[in-house]
Residue, then its C-alpha position, 0 to 999 in steps of 0.5 A: x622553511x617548513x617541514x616537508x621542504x627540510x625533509x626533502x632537503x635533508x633526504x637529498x644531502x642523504x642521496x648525494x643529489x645536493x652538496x652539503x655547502x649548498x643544503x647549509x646556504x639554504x640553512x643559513x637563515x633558519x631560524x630567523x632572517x633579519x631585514x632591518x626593519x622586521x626579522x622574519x621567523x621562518x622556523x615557526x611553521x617547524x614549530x607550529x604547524x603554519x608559517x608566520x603571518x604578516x600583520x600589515x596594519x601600519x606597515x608600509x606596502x614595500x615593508x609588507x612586499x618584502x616579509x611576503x616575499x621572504x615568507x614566500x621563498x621558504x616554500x609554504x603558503x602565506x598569509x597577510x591580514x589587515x591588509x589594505x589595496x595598496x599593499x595587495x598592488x605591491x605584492x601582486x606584481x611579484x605573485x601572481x597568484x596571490x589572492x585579495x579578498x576585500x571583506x576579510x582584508x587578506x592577502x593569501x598565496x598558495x604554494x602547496x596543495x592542500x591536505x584538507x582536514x576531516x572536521x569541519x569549522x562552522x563559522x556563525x555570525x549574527x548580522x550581516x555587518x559582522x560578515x567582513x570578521x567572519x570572512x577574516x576567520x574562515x579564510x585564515x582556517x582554508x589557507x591551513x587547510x581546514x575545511x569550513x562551512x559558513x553559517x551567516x546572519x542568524x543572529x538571535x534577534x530572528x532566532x528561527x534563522x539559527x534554529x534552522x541549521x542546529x542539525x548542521x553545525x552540530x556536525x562540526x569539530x568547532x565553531x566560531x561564533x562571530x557577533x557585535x551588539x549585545x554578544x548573545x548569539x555565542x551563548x546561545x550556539x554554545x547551549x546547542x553544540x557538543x564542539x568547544x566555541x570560539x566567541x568572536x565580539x565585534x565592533x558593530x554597534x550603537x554607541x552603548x556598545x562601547x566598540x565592542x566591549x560589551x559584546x566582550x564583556x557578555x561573552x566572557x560572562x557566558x553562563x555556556x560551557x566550553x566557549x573560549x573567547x578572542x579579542x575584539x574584531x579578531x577574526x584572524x586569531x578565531x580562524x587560527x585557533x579553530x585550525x589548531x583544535x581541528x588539526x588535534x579532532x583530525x588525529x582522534x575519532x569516537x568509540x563506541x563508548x563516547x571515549x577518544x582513541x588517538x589514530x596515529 
């Protein structure tokens, strides 16, 4: 359940259009619900700002359809990540309007209209073998109604590609910097921009790569300040990351004197 359903929930037990024995069955399970094999958090999205999210590696697509379905019913949207065909076949035939998108191996429902953020998240990435990480980053950001702009393949072996859009994604609240190899092009944005970045390494790479630890490694010893890095191939944790930051860069905007005002 998230916030706008318990208000309008509590508002209606306030005008007398709902009886409080049928606003306590709704209550009932909140916080949590448990179906046996996984207990569901449905008092996350009152806590921080988006419901929780189904992780469907190694779980199977009835466990998967089952969460998705629970998650569902508190009337947010949702979002299912590391999912395969098999678990989107399952779902779909409950949610017709659940979307599949194969590059990002996300599975998104939309049940509110979306509130899209002033900011902007720039999502940058080296090659074009690390689209699928980026694309798991940005669809995570536009399912929490953040507004992105994509900047791909302008990795640091053709530097010009990324020069050429500097004046863009300098307009950005934040950026996410998506790379495998040897991890360079984070370092790189991060001597270009004013906005934090969130450096994503990626499993792409010859073998002294090492799967992505030393594109890991390269951005943890960044010499770029305000870069903050996430785990290999975590596309999923860089777009969540970025959507909280910019739902804070929402709330304030510059004065005159460079200093922050909050606006609420």
């Amino acid at each position: 359940m998230n916030a706008d359903r318990l208000k309008d929930l509590l508002d209606s037990v306030r005008s007398g259009k709902k009886p409080v024995d049928d606003a306590v069955n709704e209550l009932r399970h909140l916080p949590f619900e448990s179906l046996g094999f996984a207990t569901v958090d449905h008092h996350r999205s009152i806590r921080c700002g988006f419901p929780e999210v189904i992780f469907c590696q190694n779980k199977t697509s009835t466990q998967a359809a089952k969460i998705f379905e629970k998650l569902a019913d508190a009337g947010g949207n949702v979002l299912a990540t590391r999912a395969r065909p098999k678990h989107f076949e399952k779902i779909s035939k409950k949610f017709e309007n659940a979307e599949y998108h194969k590059a990002a191996r996300c599975i998104t429902l939309r049940q509110r209209e979306p509130k899209w953020s002033t900011g902007t998240i720039a999502i940058v990435s080296a090659g074009t073998s690390d689209e699928k990480i980026a694309e798991e980053a940005r669809f995570t950001a536009e399912i929490m109604d953040q507004r992105t702009a994509t900047y791909y393949d302008v990795g640091v072996a053709g530097i010009h590609r990324l020069l050429a859009q500097t004046a863009s994604i300098q307009q950005a609240s934040v950026v996410i910097v998506v790379a495998g190899m040897e991890g360079a092009l984070p370092s790189v944005v991060g001597g270009l921009v004013r906005a934090p970045v969130i450096a994503v390494p990626t499993s792409v790479g010859y073998g002294a790569s090492f799967g992505g630890l030393a594109a890991l490694l390269t951005m943890l010893n960044s010499c770029a300040s305000g870069i903050a890095v996430v785990n290999i191939d975590n596309g999923f944790g860089a777009g969540y990351l970025a959507s909280t930051i910019n739902r804070l860069a929402d709330r304030a905007s510059p004065t005159d004197n460079g200093d922050i005002t909050d606006q609420d």
